[in-house]
MOPAC internal coordinates of N, CA, C and O (Angstrom, degrees):
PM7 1SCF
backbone

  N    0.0000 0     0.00 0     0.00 0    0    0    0
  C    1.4374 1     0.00 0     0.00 0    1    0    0
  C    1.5281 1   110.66 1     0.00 0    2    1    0
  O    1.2310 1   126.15 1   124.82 1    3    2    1
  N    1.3314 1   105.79 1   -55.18 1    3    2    1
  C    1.7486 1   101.91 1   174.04 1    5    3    2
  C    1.6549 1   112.99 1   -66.90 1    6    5    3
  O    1.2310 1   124.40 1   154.95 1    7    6    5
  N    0.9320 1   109.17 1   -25.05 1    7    6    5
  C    1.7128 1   103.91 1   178.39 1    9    7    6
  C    1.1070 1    92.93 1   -86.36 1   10    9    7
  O    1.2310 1    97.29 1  -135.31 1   11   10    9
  N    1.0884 1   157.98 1    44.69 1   11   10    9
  C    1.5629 1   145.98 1   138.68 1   13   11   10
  C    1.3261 1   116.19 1  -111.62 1   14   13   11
  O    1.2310 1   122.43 1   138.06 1   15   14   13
  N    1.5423 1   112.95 1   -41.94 1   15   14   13
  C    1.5379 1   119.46 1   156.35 1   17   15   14
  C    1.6996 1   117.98 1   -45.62 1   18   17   15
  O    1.2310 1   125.29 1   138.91 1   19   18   17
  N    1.6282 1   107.44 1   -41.09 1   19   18   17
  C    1.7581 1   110.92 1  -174.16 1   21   19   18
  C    1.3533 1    89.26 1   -62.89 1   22   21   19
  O    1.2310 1   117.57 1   120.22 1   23   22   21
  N    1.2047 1   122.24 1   -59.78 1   23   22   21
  C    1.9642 1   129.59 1  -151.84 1   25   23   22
  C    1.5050 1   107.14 1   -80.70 1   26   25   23
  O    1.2310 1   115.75 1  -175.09 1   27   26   25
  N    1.1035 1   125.67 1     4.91 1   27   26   25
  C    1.9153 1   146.39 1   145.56 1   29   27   26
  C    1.5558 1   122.73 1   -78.17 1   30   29   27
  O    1.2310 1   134.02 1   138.23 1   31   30   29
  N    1.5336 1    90.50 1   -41.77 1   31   30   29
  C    1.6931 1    80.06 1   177.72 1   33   31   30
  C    1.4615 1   104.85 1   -85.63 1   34   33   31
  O    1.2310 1   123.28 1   130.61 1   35   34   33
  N    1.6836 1   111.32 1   -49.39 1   35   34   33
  C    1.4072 1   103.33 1   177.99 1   37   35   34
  C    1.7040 1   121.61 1   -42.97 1   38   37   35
  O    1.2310 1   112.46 1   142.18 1   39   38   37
  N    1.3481 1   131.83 1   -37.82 1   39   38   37
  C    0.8165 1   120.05 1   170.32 1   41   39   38
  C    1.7922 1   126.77 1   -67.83 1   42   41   39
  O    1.2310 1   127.95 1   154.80 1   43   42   41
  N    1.1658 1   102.29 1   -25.20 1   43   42   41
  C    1.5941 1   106.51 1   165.58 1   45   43   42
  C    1.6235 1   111.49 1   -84.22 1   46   45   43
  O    1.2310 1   116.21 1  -162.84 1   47   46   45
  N    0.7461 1   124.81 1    17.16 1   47   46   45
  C    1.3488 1   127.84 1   156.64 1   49   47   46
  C    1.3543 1   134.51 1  -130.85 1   50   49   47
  O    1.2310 1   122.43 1  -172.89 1   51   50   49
  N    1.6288 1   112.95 1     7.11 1   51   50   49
  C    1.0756 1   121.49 1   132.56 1   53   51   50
  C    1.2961 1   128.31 1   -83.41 1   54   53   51
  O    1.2310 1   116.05 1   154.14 1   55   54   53
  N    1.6317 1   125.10 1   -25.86 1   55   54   53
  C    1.6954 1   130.10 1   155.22 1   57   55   54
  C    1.2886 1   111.71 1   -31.84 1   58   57   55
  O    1.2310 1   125.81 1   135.25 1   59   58   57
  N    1.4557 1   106.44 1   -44.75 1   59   58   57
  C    1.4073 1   100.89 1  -142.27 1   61   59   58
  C    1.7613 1    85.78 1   -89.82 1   62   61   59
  O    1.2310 1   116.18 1   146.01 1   63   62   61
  N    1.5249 1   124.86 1   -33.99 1   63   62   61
  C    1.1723 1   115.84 1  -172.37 1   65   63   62
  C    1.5651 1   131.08 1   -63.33 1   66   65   63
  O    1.2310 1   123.89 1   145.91 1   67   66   65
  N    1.7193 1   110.15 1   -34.09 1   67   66   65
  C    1.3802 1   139.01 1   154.98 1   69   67   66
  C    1.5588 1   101.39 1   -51.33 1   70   69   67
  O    1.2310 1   110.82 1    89.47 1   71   70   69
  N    1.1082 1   134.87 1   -90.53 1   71   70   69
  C    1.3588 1   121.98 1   176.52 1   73   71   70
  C    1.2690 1   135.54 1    -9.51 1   74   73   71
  O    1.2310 1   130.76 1   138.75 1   75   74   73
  N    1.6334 1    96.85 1   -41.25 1   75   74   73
  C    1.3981 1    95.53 1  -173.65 1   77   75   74
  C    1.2121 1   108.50 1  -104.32 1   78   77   75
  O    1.2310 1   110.78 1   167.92 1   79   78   77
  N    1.7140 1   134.95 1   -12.08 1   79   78   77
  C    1.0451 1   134.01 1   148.37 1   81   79   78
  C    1.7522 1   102.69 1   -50.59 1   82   81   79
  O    1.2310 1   124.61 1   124.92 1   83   82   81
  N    0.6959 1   108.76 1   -55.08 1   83   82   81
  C    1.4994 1   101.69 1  -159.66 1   85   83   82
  C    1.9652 1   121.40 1   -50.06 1   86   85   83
  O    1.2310 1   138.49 1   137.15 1   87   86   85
  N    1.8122 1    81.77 1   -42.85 1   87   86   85
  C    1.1923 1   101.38 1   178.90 1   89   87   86
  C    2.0444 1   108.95 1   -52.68 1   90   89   87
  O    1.2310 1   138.11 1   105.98 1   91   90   89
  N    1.0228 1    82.51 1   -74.02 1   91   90   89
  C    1.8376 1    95.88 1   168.94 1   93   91   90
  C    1.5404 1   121.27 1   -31.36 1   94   93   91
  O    1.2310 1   123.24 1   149.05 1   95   94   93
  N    1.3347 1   111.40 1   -30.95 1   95   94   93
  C    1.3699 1   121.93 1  -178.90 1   97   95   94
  C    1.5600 1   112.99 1   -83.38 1   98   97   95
  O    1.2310 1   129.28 1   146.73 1   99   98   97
  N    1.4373 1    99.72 1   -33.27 1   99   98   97
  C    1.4695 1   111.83 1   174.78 1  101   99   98
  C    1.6432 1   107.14 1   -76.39 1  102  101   99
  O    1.2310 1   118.61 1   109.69 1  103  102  101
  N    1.2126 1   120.26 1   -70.31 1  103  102  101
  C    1.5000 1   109.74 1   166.60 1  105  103  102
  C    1.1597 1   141.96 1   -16.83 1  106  105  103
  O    1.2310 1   133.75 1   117.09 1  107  106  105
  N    1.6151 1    91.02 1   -62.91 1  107  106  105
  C    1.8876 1    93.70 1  -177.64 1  109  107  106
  C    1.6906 1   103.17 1   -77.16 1  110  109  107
  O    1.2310 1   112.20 1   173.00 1  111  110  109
  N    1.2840 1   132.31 1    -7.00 1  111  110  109
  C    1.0031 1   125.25 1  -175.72 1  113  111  110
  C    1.5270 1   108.47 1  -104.85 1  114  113  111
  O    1.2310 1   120.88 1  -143.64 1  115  114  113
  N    1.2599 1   115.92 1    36.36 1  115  114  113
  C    1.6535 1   137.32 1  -161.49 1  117  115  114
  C    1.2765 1   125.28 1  -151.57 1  118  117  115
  O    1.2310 1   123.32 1    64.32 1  119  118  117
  N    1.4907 1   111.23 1  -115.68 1  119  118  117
  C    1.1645 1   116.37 1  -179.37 1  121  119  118
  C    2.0343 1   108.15 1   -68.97 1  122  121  119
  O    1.2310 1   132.08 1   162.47 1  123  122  121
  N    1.2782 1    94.27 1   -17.53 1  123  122  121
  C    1.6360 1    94.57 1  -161.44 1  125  123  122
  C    1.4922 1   109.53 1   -87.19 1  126  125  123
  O    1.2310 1   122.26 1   166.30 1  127  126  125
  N    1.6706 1   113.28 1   -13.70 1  127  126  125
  C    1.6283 1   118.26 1  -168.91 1  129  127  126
  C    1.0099 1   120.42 1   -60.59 1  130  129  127
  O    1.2310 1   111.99 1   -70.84 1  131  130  129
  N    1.2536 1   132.71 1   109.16 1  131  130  129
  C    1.9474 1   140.20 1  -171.09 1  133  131  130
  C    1.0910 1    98.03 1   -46.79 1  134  133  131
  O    1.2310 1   106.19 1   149.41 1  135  134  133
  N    1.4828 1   143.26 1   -30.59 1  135  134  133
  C    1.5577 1   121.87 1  -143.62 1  137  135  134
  C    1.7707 1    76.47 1  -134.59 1  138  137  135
  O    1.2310 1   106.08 1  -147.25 1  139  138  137
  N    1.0490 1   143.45 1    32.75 1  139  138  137
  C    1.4529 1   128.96 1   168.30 1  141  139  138
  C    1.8335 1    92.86 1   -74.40 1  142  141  139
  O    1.2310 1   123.47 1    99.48 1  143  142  141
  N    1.0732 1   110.94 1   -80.52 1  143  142  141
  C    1.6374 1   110.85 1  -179.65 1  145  143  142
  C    1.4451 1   122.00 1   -23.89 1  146  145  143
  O    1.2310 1   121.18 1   140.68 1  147  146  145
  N    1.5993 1   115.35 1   -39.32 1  147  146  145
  C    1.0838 1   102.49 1  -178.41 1  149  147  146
  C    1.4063 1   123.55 1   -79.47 1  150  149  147
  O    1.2310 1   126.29 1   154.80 1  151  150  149
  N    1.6746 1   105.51 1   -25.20 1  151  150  149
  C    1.6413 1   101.25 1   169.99 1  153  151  150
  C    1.5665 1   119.51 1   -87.33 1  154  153  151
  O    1.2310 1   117.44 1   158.90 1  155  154  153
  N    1.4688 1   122.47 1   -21.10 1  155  154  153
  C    1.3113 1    98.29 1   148.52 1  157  155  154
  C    1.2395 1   146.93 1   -50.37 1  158  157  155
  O    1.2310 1   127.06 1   131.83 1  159  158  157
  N    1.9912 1   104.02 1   -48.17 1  159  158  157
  C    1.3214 1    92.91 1   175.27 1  161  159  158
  C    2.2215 1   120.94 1   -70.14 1  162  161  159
  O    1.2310 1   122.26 1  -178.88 1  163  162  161
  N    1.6078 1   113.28 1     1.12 1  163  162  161
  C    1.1137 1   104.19 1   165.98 1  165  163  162
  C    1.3949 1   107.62 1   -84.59 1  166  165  163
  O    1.2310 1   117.75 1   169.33 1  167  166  165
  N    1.3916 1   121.89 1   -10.67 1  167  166  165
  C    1.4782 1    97.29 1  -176.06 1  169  167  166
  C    1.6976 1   100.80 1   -85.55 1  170  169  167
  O    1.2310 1   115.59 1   162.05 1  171  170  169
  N    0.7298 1   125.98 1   -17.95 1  171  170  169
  C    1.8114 1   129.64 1  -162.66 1  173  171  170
  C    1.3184 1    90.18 1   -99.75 1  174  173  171
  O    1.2310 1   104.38 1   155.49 1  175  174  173
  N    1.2350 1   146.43 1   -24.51 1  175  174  173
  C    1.5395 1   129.85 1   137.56 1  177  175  174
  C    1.3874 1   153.07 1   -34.69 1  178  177  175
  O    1.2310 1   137.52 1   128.91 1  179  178  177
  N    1.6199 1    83.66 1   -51.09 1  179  178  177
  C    1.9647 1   105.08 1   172.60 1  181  179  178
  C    1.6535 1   104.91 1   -76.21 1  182  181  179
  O    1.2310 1   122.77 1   167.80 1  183  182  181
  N    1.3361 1   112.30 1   -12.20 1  183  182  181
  C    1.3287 1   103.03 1  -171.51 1  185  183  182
  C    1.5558 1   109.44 1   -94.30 1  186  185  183
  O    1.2310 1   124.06 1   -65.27 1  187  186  185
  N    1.2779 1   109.81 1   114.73 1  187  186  185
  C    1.9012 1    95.89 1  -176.47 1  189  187  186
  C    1.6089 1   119.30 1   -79.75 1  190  189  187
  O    1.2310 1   122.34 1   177.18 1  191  190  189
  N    1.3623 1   113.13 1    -2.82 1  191  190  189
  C    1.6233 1    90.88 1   172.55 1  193  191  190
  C    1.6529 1   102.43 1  -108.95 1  194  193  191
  O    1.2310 1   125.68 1  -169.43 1  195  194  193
  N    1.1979 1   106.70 1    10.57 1  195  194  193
  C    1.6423 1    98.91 1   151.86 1  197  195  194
  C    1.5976 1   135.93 1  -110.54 1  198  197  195
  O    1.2310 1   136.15 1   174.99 1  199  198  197
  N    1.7291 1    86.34 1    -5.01 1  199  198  197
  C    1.8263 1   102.75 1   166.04 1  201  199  198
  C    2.2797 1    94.60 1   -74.41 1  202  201  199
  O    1.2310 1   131.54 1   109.03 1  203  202  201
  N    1.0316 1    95.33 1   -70.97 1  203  202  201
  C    1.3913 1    99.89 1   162.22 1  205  203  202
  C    1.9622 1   109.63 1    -3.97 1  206  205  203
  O    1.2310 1   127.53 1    85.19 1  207  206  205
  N    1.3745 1   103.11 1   -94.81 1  207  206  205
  C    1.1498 1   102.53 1  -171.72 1  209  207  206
  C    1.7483 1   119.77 1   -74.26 1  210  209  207
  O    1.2310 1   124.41 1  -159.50 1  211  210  209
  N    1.1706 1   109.15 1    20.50 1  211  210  209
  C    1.7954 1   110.54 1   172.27 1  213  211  210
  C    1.2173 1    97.27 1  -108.79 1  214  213  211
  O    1.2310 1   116.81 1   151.01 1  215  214  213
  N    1.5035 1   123.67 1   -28.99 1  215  214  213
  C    1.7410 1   121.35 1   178.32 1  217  215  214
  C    1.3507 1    96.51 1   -69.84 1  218  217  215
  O    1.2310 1   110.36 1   137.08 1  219  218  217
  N    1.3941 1   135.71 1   -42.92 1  219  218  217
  C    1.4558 1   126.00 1  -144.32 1  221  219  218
  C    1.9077 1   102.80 1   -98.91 1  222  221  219
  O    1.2310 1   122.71 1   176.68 1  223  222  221
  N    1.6838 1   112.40 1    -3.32 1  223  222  221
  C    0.8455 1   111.93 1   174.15 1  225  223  222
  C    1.5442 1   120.58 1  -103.88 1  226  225  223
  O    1.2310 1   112.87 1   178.98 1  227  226  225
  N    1.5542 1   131.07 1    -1.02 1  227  226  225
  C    1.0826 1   173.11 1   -58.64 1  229  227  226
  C    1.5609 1   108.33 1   147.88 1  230  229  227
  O    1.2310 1   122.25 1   138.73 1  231  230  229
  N    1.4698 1   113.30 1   -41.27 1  231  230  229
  C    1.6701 1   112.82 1  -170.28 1  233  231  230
  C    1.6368 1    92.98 1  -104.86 1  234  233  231
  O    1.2310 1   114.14 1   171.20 1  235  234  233
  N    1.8954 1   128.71 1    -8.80 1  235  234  233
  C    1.0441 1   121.38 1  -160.58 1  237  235  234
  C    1.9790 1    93.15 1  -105.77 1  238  237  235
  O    1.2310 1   120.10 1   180.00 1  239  238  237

């Protein structure tokens, strides 16, 4: 009986630890990435009909 309670929690506390690894892994590899901005804004650069419409929204 008590070894089923230990091997319940242990497993909820590895849930909970994976999760939050996971979570973290997803983040920083997301919203948190230092250089995401910079390669978007190179991709919306190289592209001329979207340099196009950031100048023309920009000159208005």
């Amino acid at each position: 009986m008590i070894g089923r309670g230990v091997s319940r929690l242990l497993v909820a506390i590895a849930l909970v630890c994976a999760s939050t690894a996971w979570t973290g892994w997803v983040i920083l590899h997301t919203v948190a990435d230092p250089s995401r901005s910079s390669r978007i804004a190179h991709e919306v650069f190289d592209d001329p009909e979207a340099r196009g419409q950031l100048a023309n929204d920009l000159a208005s």
